[in-house]
N, CA and C atoms as a LAMMPS dump frame, in Angstrom:
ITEM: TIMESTEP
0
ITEM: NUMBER OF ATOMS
291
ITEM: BOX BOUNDS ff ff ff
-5.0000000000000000e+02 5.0000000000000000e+02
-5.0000000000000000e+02 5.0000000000000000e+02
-5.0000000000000000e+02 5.0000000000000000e+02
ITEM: ATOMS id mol type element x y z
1 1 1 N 198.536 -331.85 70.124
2 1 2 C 197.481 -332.361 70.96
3 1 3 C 196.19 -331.638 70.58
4 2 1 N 194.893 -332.25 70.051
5 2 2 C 193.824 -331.81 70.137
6 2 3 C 193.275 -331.056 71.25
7 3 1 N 192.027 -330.253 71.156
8 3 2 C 191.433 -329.969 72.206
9 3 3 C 189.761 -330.432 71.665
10 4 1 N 189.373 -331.101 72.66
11 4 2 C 187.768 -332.039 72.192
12 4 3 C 187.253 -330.712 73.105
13 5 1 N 186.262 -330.089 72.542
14 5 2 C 184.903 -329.694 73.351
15 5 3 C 184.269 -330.406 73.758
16 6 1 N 184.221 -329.679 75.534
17 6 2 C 183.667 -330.857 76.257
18 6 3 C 182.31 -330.909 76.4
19 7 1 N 182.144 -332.292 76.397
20 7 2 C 180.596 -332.65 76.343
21 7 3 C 179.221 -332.152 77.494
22 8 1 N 178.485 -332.265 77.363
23 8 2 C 177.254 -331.775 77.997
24 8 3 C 176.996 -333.131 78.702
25 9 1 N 176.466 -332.709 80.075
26 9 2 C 176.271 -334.255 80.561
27 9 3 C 174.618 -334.549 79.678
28 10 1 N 174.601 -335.595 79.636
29 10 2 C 173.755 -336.505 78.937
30 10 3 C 172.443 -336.609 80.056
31 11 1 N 171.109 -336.375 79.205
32 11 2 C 170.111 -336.394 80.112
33 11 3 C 168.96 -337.696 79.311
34 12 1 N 168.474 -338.311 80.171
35 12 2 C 167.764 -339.452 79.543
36 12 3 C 165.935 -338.746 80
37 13 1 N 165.518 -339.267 79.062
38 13 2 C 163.908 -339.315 79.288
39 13 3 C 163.43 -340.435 80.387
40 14 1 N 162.582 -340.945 81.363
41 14 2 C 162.19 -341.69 81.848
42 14 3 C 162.113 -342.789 81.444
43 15 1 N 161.678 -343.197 79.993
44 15 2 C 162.152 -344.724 79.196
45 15 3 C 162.986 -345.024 79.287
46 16 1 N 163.922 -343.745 78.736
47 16 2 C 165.599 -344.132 78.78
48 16 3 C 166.196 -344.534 80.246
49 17 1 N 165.834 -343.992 81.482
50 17 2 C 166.774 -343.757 82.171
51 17 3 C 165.935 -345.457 83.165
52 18 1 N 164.665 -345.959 82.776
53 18 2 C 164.272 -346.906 83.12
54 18 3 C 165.588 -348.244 82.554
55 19 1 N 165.274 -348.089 81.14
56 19 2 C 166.184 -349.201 80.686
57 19 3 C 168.05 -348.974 81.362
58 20 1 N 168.312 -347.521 81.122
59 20 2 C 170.135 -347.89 82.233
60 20 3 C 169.514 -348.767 83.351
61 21 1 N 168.87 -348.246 84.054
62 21 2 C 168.738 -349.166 85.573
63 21 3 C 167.972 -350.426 85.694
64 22 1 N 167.702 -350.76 84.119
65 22 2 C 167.14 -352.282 84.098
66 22 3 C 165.595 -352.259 84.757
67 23 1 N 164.278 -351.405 84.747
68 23 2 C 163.947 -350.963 85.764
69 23 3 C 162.562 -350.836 84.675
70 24 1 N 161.039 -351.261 85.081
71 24 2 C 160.427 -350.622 84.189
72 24 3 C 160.337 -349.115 84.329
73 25 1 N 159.761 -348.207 83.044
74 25 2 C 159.482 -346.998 83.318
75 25 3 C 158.128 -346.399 84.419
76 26 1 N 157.22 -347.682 84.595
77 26 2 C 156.219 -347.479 85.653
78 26 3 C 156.711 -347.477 87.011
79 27 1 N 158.24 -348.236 86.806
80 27 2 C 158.491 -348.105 88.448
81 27 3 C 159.483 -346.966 88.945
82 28 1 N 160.253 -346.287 87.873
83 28 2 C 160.638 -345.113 88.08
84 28 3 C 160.167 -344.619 88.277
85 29 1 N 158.549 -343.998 88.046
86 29 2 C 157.467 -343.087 88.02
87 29 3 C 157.233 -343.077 89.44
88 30 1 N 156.981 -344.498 89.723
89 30 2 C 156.434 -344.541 91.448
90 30 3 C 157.729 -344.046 92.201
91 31 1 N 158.546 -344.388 91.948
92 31 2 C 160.098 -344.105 92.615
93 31 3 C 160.072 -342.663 92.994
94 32 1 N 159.811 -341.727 91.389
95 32 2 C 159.635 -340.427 91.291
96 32 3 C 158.47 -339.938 92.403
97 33 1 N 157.459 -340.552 92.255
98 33 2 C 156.743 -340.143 93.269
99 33 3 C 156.244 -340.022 94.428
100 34 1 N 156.932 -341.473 94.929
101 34 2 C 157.386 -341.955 96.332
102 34 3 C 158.511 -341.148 96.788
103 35 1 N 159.549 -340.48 96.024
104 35 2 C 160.789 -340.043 96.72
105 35 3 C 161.819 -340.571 97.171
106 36 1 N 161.566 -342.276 96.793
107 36 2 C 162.316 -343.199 96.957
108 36 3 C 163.543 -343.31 95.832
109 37 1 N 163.383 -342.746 94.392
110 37 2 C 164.212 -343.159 93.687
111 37 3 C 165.309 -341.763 93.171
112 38 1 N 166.183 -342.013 91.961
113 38 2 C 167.205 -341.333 91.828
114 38 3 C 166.813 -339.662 91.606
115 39 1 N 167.662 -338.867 91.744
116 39 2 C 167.427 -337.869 91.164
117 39 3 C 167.004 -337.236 90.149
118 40 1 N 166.09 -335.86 89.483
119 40 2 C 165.414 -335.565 88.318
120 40 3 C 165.128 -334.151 88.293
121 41 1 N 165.281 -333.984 87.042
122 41 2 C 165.08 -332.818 86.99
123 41 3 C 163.448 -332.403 85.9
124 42 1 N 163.23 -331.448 86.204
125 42 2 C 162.154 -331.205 85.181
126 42 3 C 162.554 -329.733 84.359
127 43 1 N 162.365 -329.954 83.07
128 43 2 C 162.932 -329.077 82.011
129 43 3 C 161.624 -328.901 81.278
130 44 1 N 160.833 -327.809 81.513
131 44 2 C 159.857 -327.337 80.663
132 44 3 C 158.84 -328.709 81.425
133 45 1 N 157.814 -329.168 80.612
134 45 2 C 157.106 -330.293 81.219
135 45 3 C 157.576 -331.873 81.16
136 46 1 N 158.708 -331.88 80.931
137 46 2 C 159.564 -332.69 80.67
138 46 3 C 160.622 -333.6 81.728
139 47 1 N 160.364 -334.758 82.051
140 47 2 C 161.156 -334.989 83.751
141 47 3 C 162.558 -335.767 82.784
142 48 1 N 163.818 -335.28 83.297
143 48 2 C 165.082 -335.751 82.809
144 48 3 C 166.377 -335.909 83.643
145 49 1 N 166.883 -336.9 83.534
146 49 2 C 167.525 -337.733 84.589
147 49 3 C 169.243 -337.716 83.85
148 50 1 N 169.988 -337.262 84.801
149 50 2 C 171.537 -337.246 84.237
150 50 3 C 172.041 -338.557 84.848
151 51 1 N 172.635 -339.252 83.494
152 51 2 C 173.634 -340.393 83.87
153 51 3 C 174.202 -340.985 84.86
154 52 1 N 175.062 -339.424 85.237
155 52 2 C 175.9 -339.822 86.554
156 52 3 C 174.91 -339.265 87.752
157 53 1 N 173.745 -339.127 88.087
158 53 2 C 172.391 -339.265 89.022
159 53 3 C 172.351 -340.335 88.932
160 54 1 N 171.736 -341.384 88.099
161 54 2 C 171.357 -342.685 87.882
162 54 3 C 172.749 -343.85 88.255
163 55 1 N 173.657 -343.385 87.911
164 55 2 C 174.848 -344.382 88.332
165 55 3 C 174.677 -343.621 89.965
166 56 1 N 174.63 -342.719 90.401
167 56 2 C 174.821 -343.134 92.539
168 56 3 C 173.546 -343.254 92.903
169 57 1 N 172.88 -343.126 92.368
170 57 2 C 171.422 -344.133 92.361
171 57 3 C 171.693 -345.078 92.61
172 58 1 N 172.396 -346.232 91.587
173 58 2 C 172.233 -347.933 91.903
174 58 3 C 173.579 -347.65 92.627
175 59 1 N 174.344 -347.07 92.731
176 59 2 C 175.397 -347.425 93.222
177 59 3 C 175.272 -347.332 95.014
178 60 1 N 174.109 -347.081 95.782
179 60 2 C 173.924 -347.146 96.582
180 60 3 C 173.567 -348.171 97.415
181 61 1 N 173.417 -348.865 95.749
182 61 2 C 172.497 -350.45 96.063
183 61 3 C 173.604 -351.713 96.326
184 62 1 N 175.048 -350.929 95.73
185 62 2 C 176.44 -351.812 96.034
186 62 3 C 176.835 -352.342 97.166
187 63 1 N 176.714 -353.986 97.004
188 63 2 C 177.436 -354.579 97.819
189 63 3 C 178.612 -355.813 97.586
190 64 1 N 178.759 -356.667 98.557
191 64 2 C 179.776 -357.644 98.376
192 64 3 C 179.529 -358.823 98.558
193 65 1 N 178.915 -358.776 99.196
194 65 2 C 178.04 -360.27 99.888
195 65 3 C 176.527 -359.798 99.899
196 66 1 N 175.991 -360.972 100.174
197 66 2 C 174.256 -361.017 101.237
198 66 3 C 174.438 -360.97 102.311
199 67 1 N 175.381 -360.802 103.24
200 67 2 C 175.453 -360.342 104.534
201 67 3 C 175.473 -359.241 104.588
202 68 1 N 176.148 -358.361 103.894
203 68 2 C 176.511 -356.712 104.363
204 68 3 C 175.436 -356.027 104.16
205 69 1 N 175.201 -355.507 105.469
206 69 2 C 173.987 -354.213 104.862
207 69 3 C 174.338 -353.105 104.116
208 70 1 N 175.7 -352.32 104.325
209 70 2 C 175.838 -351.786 103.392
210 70 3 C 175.498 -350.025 103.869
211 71 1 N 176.094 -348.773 103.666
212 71 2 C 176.341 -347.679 104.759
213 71 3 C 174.383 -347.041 103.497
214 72 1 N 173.781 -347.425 102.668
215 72 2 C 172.801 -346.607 102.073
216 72 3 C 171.683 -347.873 101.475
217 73 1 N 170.295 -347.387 101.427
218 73 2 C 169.803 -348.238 101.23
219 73 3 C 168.815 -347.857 99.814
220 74 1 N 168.613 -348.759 98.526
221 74 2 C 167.845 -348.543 97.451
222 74 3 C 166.696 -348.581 97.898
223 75 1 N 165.682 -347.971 98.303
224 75 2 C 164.057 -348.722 98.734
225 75 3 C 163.361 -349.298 97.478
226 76 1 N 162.42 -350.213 97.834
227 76 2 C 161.777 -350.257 96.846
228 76 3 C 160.69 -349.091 96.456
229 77 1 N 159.954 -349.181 95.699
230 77 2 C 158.928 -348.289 95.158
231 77 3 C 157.87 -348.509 95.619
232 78 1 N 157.629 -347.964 96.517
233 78 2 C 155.955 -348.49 97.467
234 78 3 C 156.389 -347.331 98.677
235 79 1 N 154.902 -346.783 98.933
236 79 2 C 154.169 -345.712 99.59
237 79 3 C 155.115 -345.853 100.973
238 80 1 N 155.026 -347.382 101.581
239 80 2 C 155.232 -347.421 103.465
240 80 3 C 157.361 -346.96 103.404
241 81 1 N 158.181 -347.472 102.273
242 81 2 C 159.263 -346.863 101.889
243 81 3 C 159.5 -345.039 102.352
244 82 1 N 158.719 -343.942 101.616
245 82 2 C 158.872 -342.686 102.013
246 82 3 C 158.722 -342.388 103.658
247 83 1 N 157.784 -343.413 104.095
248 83 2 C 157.675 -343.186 105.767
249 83 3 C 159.14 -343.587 106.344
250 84 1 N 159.684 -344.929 106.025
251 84 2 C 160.964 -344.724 106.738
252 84 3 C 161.864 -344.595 106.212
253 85 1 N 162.002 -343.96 105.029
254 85 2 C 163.421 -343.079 104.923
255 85 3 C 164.121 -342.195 105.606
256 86 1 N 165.524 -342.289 105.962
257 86 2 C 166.429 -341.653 106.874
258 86 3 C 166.343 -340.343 106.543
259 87 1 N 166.463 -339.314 107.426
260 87 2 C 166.826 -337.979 106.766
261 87 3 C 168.116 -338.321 106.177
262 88 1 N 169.045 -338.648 106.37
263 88 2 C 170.71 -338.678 105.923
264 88 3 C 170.006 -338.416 104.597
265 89 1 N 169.192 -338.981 103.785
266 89 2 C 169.28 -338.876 102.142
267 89 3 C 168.478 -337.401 101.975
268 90 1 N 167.904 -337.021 102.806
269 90 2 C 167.435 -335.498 101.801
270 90 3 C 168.675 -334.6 102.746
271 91 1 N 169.266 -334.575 103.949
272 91 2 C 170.662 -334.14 103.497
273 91 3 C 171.307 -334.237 102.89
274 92 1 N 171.93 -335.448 102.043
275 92 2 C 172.861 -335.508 101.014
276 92 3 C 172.518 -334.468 99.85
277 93 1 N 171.084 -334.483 99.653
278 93 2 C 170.785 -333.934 98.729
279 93 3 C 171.255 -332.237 99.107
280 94 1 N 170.752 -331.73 100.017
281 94 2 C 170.483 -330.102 100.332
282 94 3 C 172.371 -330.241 100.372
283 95 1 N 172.954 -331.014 100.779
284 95 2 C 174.689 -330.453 100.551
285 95 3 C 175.053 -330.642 99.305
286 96 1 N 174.426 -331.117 98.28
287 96 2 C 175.078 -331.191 96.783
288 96 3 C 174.804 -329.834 96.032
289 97 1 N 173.597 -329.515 96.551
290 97 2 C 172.787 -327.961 96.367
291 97 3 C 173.653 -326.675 96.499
């Protein structure tokens, strides 16, 4: 049996991590700056986004129907969004911490 060295999680640039989420890179930016969108990190002057951030990102946006609201909500990217965001999401965050 081999042993593979294991990989480094994978970090995308803002272009990159626009195109996984189908998404322009101007609206990640607002996302980023609204507080509305996925998680990021900044590395030197550099903003970089891990894979599996970006997958429970949209995966928040999962549903089954057009009826279900669904237990989390994607906002869009616009200013009046950061006003009613739930605390529940910057807890999630401070317990992953």
């Amino acid at each position: 049996m081999s042993h593979l060295p294991t990989i480094p999680p994978r970090f995308l640039v803002t272009k990159e991590a626009a195109r996984f989420l189908a998404l322009s890179a101007r609206t990640l930016e607002k996302h980023r700056t609204y507080g509305t969108g996925p998680v990021y990190r900044k590395i030197g002057g550099r903003v970089v986004y891990a894979l599996s951030d970006l997958q429970a990102w949209a995966d928040k946006g999962l549903r089954y129907s057009t009826s279900e609201s669904g237990p989390d909500i994607v906002y869009p990217a616009k200013w009046r969004a950061t006003l009613e965001r739930p605390l529940k999401q910057l807890e999630d965050m401070t317990e992953k911490a």
